[in-house]
Residue frames as qw, qx, qy, qz and C-alpha x, y, z in Angstrom:
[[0.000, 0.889, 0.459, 0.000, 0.00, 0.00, 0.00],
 [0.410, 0.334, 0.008, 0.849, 1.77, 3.27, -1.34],
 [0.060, -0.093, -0.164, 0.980, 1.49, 6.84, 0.11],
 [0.329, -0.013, -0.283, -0.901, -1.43, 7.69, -1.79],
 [0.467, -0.247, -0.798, -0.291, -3.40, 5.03, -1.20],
 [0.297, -0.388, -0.788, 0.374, -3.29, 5.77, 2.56],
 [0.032, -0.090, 0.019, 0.995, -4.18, 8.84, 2.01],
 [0.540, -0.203, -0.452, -0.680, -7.35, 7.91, -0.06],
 [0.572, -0.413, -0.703, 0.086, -8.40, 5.33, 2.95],
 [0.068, -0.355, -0.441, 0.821, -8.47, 8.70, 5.21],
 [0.321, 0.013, -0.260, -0.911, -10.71, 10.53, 2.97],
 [0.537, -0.394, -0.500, -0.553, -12.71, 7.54, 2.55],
 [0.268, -0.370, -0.639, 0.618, -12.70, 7.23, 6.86],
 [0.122, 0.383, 0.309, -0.862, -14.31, 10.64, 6.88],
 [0.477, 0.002, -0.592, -0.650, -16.80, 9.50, 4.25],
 [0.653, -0.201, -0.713, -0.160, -18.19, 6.37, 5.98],
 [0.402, -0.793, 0.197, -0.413, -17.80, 7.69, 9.27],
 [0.265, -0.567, 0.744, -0.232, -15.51, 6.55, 12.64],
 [0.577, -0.256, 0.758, -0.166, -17.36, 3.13, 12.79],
 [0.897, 0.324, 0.213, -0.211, -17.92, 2.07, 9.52],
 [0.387, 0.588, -0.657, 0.271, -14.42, 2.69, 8.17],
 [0.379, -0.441, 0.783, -0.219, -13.18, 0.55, 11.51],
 [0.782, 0.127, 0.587, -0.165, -15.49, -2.30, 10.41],
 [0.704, 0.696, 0.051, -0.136, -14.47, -1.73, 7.17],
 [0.053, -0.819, 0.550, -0.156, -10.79, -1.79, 7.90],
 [0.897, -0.231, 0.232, -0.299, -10.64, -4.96, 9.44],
 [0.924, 0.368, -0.003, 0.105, -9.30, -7.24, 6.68],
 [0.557, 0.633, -0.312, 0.438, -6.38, -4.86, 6.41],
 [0.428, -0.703, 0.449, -0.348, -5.71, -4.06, 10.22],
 [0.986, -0.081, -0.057, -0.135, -5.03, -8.22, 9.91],
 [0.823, 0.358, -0.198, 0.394, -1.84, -7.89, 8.61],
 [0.209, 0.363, -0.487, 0.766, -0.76, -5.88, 11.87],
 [0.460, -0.638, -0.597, -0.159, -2.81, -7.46, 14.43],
 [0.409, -0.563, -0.403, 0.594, -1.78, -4.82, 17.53],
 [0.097, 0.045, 0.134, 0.985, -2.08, -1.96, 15.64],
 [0.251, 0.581, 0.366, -0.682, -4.99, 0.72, 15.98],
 [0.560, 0.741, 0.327, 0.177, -6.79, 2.19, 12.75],
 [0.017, 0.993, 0.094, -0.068, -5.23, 5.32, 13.45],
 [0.342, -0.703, 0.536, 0.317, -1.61, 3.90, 13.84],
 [0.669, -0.033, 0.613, 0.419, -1.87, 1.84, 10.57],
 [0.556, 0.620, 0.400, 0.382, -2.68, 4.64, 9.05],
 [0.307, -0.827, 0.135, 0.452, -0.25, 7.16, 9.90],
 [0.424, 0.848, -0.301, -0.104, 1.75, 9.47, 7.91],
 [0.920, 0.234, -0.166, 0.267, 4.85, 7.26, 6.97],
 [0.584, -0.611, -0.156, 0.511, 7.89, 8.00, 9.21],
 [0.512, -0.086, 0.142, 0.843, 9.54, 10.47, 6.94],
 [0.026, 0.524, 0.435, 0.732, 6.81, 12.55, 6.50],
 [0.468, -0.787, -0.373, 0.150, 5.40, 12.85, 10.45],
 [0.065, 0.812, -0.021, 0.579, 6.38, 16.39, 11.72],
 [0.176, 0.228, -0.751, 0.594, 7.64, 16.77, 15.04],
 [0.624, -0.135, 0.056, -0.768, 4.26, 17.24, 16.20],
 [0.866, 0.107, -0.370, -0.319, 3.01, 14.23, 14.51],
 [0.556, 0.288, -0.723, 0.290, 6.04, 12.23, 15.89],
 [0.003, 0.199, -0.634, 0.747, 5.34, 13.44, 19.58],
 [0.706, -0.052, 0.082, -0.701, 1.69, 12.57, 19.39],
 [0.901, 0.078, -0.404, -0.136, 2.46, 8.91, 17.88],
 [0.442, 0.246, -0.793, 0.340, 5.07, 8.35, 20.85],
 [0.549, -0.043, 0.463, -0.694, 2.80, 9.38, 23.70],
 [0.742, 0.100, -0.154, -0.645, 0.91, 6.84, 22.24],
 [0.837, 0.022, -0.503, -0.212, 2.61, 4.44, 22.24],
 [0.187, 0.262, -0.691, 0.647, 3.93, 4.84, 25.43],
 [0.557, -0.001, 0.368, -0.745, 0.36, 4.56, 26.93],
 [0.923, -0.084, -0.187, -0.325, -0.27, 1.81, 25.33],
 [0.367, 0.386, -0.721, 0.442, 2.69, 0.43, 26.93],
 [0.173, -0.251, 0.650, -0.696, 1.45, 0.96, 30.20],
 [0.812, 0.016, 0.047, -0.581, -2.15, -0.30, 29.08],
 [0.869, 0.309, -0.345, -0.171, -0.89, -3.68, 27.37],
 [0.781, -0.013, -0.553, 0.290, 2.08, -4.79, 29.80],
 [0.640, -0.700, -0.296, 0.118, 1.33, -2.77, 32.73],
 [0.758, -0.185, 0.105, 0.617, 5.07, -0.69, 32.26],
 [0.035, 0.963, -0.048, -0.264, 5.78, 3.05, 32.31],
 [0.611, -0.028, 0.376, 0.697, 8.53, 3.60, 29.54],
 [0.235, 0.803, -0.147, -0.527, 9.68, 6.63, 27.58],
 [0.708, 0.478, 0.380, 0.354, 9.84, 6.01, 23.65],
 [0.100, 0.660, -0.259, -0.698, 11.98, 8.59, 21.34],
 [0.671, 0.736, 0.029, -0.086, 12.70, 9.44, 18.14],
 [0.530, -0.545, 0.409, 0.505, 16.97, 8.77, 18.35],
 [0.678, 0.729, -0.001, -0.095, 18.32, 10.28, 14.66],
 [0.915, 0.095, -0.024, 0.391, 21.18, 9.55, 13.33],
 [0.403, -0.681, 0.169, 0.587, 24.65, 11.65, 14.35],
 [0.403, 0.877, -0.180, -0.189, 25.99, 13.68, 11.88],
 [0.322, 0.641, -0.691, 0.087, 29.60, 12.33, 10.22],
 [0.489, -0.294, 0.813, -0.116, 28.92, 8.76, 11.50],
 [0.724, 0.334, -0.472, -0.376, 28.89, 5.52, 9.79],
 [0.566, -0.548, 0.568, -0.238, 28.60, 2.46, 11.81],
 [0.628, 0.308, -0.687, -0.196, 30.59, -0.45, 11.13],
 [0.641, -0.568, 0.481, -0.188, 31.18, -4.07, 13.36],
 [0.628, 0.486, -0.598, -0.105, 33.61, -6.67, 13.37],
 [0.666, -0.576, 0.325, -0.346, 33.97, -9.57, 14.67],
 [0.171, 0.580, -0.796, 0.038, 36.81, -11.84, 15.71],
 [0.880, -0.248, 0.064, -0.400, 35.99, -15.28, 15.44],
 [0.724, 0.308, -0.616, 0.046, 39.03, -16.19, 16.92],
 [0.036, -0.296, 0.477, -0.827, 38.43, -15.32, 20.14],
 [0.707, -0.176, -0.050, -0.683, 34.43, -15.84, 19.89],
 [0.004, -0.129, 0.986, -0.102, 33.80, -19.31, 22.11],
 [0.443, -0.222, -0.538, -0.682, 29.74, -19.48, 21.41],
 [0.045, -0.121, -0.643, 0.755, 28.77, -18.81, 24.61],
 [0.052, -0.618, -0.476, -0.623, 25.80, -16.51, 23.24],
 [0.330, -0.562, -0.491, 0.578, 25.80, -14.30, 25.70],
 [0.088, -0.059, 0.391, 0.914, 25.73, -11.97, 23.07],
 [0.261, -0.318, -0.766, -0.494, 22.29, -13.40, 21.97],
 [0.342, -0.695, -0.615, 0.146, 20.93, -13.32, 25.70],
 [0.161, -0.391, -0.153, 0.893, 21.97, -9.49, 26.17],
 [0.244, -0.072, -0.584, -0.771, 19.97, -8.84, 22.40],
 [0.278, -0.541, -0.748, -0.263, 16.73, -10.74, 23.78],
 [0.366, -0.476, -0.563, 0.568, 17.18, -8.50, 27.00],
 [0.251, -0.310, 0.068, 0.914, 18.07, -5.41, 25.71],
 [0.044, -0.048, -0.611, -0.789, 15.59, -5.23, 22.75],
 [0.485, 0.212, 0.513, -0.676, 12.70, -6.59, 24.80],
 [0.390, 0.078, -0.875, -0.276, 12.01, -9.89, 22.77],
 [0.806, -0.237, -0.122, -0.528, 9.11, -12.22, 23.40],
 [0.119, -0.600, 0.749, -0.255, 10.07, -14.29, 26.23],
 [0.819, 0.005, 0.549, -0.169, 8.18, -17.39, 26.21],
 [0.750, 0.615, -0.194, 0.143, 10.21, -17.87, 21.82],
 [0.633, -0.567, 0.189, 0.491, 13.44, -16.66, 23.48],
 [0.552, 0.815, 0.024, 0.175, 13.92, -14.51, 20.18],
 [0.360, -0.637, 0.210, 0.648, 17.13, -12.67, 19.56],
 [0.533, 0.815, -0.102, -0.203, 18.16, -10.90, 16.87],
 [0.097, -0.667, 0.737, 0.041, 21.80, -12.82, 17.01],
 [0.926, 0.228, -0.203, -0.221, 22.22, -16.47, 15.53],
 [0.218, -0.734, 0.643, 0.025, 25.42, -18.38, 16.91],
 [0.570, 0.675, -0.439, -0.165, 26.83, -20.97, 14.58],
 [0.650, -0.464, 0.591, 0.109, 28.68, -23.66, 15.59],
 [0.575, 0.693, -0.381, -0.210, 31.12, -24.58, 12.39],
 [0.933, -0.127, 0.191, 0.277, 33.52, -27.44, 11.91],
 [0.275, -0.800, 0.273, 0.458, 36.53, -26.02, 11.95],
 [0.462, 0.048, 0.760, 0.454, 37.71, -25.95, 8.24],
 [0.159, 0.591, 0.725, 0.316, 34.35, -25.36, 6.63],
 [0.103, 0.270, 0.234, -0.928, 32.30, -22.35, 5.99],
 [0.204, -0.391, -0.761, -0.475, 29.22, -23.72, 5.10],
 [0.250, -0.153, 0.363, -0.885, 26.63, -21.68, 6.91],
 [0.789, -0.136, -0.176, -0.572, 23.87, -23.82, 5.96],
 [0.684, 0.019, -0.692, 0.229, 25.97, -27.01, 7.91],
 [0.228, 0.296, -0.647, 0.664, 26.23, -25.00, 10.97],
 [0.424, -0.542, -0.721, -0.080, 23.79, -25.33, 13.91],
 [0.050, -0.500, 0.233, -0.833, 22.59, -22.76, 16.30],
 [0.721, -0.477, -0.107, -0.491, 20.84, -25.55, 18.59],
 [0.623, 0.268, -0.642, 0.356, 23.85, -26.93, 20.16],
 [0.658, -0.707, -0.020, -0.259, 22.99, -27.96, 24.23],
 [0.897, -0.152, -0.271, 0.314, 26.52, -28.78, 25.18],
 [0.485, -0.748, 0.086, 0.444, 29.67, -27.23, 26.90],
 [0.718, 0.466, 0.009, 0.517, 31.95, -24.83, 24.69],
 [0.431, 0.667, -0.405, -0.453, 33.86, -24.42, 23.09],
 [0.945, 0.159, 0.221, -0.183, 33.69, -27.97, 21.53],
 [0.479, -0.359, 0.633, 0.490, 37.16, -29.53, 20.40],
 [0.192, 0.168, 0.738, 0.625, 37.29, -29.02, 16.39],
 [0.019, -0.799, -0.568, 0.194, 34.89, -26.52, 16.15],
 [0.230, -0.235, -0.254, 0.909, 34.34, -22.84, 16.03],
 [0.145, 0.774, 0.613, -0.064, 31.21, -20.24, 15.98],
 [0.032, 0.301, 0.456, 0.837, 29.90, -17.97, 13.66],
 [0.081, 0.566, 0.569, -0.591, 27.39, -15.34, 15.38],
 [0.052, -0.299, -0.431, -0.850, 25.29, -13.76, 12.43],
 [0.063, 0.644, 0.610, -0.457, 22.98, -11.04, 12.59],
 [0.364, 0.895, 0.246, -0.073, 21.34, -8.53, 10.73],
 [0.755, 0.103, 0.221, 0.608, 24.47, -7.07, 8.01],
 [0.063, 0.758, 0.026, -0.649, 23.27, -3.17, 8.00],
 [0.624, 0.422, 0.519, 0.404, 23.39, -4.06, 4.00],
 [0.111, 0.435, -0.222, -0.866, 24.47, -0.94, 1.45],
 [0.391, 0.043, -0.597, -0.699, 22.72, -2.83, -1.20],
 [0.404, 0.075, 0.755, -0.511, 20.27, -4.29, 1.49],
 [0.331, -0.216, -0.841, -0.370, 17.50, -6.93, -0.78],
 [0.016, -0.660, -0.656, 0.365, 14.87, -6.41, 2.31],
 [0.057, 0.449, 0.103, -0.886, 15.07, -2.67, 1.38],
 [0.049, 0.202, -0.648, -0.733, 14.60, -3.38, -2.05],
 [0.181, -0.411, -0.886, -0.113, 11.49, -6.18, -1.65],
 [0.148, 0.387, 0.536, -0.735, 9.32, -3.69, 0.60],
 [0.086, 0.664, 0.586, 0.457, 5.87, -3.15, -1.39],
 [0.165, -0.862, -0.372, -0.302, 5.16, 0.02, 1.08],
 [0.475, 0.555, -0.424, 0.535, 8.74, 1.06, 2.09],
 [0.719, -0.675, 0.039, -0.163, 8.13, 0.42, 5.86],
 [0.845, -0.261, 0.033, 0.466, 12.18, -0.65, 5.68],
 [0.564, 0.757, -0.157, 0.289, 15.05, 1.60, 4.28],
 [0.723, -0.142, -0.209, 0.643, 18.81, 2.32, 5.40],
 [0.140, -0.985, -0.051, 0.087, 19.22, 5.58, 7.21],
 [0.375, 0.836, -0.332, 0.225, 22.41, 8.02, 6.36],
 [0.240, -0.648, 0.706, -0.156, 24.60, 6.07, 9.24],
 [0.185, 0.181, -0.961, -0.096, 24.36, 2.66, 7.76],
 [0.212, 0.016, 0.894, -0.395, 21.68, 1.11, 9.76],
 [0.461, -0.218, -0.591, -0.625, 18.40, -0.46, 7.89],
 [0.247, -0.046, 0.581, -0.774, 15.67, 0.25, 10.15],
 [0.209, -0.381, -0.777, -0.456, 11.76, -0.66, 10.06],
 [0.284, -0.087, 0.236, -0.925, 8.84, 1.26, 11.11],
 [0.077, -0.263, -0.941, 0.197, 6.94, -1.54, 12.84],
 [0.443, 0.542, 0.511, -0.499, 3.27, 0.92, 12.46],
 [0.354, 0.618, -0.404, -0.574, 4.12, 1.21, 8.66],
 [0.095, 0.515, -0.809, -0.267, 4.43, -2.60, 8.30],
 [0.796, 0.127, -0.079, -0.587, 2.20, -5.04, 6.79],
 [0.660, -0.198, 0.718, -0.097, 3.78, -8.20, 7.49],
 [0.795, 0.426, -0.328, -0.280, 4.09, -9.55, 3.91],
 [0.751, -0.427, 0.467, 0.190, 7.60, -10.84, 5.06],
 [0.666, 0.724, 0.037, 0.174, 8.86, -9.96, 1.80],
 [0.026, 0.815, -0.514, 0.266, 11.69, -8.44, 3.24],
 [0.776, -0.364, 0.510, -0.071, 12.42, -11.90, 5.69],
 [0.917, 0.164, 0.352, 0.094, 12.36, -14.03, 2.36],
 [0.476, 0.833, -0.188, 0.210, 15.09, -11.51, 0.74],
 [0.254, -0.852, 0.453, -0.069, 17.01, -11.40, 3.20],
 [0.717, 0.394, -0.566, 0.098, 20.39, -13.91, 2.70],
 [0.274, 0.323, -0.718, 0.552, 21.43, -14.11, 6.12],
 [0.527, -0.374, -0.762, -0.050, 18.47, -14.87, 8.03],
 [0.226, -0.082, -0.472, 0.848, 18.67, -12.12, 10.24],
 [0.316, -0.269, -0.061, -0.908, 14.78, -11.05, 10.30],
 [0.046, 0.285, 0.916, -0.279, 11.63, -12.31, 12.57],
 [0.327, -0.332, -0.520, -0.716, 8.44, -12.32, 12.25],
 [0.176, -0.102, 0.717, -0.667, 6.29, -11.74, 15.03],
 [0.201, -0.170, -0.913, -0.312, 3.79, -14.50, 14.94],
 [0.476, -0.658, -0.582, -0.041, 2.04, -13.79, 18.17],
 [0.329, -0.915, -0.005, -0.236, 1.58, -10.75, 20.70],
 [0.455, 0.461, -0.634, 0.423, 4.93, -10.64, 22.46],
 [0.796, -0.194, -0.545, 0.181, 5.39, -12.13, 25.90],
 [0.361, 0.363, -0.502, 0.697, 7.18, -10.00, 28.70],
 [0.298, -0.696, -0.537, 0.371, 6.47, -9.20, 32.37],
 [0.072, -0.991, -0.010, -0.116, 6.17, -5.82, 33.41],
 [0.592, -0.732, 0.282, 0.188, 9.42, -6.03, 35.36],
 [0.746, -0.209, 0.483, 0.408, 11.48, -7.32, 32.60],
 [0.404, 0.847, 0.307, 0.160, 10.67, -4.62, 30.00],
 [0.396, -0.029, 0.092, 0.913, 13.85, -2.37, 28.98],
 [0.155, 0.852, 0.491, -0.089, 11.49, 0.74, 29.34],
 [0.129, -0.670, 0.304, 0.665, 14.64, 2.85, 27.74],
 [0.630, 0.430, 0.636, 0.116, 13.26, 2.78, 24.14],
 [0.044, 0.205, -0.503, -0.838, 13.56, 4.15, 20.18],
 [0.612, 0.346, 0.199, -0.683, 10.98, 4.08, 17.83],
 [0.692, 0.537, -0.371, -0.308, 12.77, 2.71, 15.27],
 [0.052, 0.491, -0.828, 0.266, 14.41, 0.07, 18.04],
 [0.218, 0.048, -0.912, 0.345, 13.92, -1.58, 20.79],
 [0.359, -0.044, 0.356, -0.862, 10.30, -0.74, 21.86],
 [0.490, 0.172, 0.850, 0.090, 7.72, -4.31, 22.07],
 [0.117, 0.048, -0.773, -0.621, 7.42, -4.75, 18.31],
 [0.606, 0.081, 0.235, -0.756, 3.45, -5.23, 17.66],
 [0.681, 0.141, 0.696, -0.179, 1.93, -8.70, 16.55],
 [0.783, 0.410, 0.436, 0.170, 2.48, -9.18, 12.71],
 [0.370, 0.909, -0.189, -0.031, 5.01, -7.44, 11.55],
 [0.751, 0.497, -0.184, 0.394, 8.83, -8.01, 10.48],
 [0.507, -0.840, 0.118, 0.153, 11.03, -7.31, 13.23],
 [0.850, 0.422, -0.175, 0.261, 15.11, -6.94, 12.99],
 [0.600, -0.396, -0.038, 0.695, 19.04, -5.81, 14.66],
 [0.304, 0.936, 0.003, 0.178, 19.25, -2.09, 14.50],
 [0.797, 0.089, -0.341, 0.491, 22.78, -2.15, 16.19],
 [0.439, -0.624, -0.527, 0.374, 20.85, -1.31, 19.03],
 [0.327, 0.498, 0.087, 0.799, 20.57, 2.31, 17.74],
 [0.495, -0.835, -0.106, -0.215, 18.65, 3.80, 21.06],
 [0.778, -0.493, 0.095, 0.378, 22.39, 2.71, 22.59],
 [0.659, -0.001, 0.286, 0.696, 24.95, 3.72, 19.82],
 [0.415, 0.542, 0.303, 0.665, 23.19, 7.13, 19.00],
 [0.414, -0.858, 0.143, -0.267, 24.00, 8.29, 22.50],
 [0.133, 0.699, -0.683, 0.166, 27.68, 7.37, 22.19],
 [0.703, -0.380, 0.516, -0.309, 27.19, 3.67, 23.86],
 [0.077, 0.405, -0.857, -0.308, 27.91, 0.56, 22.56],
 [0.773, -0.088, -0.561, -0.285, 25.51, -2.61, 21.22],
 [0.844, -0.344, 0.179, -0.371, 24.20, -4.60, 24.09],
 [0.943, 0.200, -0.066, 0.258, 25.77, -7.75, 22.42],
 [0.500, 0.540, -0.390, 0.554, 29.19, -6.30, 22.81],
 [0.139, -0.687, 0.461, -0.544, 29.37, -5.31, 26.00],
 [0.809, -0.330, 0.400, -0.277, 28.18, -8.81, 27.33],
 [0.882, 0.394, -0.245, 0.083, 30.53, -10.42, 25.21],
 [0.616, -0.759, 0.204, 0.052, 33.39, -11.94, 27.41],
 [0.687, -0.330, 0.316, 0.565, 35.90, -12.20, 25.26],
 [0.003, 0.636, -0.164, -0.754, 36.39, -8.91, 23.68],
 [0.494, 0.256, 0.750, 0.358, 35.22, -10.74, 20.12],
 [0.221, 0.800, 0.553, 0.069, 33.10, -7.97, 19.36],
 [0.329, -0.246, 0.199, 0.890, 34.40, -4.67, 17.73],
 [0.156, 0.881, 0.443, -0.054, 31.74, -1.14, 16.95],
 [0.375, -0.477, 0.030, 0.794, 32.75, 2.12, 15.93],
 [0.318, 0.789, -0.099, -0.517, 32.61, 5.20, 13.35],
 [0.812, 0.217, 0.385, 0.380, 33.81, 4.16, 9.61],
 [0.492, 0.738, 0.037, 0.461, 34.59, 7.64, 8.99],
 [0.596, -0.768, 0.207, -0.110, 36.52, 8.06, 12.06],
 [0.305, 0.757, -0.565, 0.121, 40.33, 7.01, 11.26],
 [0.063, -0.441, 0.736, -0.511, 40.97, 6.65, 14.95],
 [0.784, -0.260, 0.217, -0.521, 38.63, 4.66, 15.51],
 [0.591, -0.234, 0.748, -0.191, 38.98, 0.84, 16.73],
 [0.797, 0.401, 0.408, -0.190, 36.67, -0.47, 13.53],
 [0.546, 0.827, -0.125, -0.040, 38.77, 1.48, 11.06],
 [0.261, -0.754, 0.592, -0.113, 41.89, -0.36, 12.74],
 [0.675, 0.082, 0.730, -0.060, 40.77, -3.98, 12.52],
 [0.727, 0.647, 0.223, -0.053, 39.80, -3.18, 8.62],
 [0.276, 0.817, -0.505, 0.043, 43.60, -1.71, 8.11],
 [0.154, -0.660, 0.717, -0.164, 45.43, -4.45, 9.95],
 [0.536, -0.039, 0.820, -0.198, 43.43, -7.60, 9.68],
 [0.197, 0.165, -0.615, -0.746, 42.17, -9.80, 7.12],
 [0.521, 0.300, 0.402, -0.691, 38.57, -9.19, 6.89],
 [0.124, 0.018, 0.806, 0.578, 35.22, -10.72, 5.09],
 [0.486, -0.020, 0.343, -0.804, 32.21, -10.44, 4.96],
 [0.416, 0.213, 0.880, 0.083, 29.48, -13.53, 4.32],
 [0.566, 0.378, 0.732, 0.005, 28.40, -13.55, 1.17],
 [0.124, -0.581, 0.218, 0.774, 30.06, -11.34, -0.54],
 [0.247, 0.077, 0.813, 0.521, 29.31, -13.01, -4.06],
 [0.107, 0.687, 0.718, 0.029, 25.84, -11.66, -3.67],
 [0.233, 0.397, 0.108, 0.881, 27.02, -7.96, -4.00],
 [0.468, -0.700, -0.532, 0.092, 25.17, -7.08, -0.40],
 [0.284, 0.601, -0.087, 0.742, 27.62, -5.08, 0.51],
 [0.645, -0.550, -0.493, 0.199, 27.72, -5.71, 4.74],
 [0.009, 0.848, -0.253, 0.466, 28.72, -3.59, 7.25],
 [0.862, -0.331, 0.361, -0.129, 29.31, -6.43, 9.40],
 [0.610, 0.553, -0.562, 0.082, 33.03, -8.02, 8.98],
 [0.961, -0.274, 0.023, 0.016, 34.60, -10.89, 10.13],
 [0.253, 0.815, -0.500, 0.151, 37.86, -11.83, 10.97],
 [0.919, -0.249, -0.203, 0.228, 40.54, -14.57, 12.16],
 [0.365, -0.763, 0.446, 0.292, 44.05, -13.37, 14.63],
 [0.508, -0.259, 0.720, 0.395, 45.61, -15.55, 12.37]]
């Protein structure tokens, strides 16, 4: 559904009046079952005024409180001027712990009864780099002799295929790298899931899970705030954290320093060190994705 179209489904709302347009709505409100009329038809995010923007967070901060009982403040967190985020990780270091993964379900405020995360960990035979050999359901003690793990998540794509697949652009890649989604703009097709190469999207099948008490009530719009029943969910690299100078959840609970964030147009920085001194890859490079997300071995 394009611009124009929502546009013409207000007009015809104030034709048919408040409750026949709702009953008339229905069908489409399906494909986002927690959404209001009013939030699935909002102005698209690049077009809401501040106004507009400050009216749709109050909102959804009340329904917060209605829907899991939990007082949280939502923003609006834009991107920093002169930044480009890159990450890299060393997977010679990485022992597939996932503690990475359980800071992501925490931090993001993930349905707890799925254990979602936005983080896959890999377990690889040491040799290979078949991704489609490795396993992320491994119940034993590691690191595992002959082994080693491969944490994928979302690649922050320059030539991002989800961006591309959207019928009603509810995805796109903001000016610091990061490909976001506006979770009241999205219709769940899952067009954007079945593009992706790296498996790094969810779909939220069912209302999310959480107690009150276990809600991260420090939230973004375009983040970490609970994602609504049928829509496409994904890793912003935890922008509510990194565009107030912090670092990705996943990194900081990562106990051996595997994980590496930073500015790409920043020299000095740490990211732009590891890309001068080490030899980097990214997965799947043949596909002309174009990651911001790079790997690496010490050796």
């Amino acid at each position: 559904m394009d611009k124009a179209k929502r546009r013409t489904l207000k007009v015809l709302g104030g034709t048919l009046g408040a409750a026949a347009f709702a009953y008339a709505m229905e069908p489409l409100r399906a494909w986002a079952k927690d959404l209001t009329v009013d939030q699935f038809l909002q102005k698209h995010y690049k077009e809401l005024t501040p106004s507009d923007m400050a009216a749709v967070l109050r909102q959804l901060e009340d329904d917060a409180k209605t829907k899991y009982g939990r007082e949280v403040t939502i923003e609006d967190i834009r991107p920093l001027e002169g930044v480009e985020f890159g990450y890299a990780l060393n997977l010679s270091v990485c022992i597939g712990c996932r503690k990475c993964a359980e800071a992501c379900h925490l931090e993001n405020n993930h349905d707890r009864s799925t254990n979602n995360s936005y983080i896959r960990v890999l377990e690889m035979e040491q040799g290979s780099f078949d991704l489609e050999k490795g396993t992320a359901t491994y119940d034993h003690a590691v690191p595992s002799p002959g082994k080693y793990y491969l944490p994928v998540q979302c690649q922050q794509c320059d030539n991002a295929p989800c961006v591309k697949v959207c019928p009603v652009q509810a995805t796109w890649k903001e000016k610091d790298g990061i490909v976001v989604v506006d979770y009241n703009w999205c219709i769940g097709c899952r067009y954007c899931e079945a593009a992706c190469p790296y498996h790094a999207r969810r779909f939220n099948w069912t209302k999310p899970e959480i107690p009150a008490e276990e809600i991260n009530p420090n939230q973004s719009y375009l983040s970490n705030r609970v994602r609504p029943q049928g829509v496409v969910e994904k890793c912003t690299f935890c922008l509510h954290r990194t565009r107030r100078g912090q670092l990705p959840a996943c990194l900081e609970a990562c106990p051996t320093g595997a994980r590496v964030f930073g500015n790409l147009l920043d020299p000095d920085s740490e990211i732009r060190w590891v890309l001068a001194h080490k030899r980097v890859f990214v997965l799947k490079e043949e596909l002309g994705t174009r990651p911001r997300f790079f790997y690496f071995f010490d050796n």
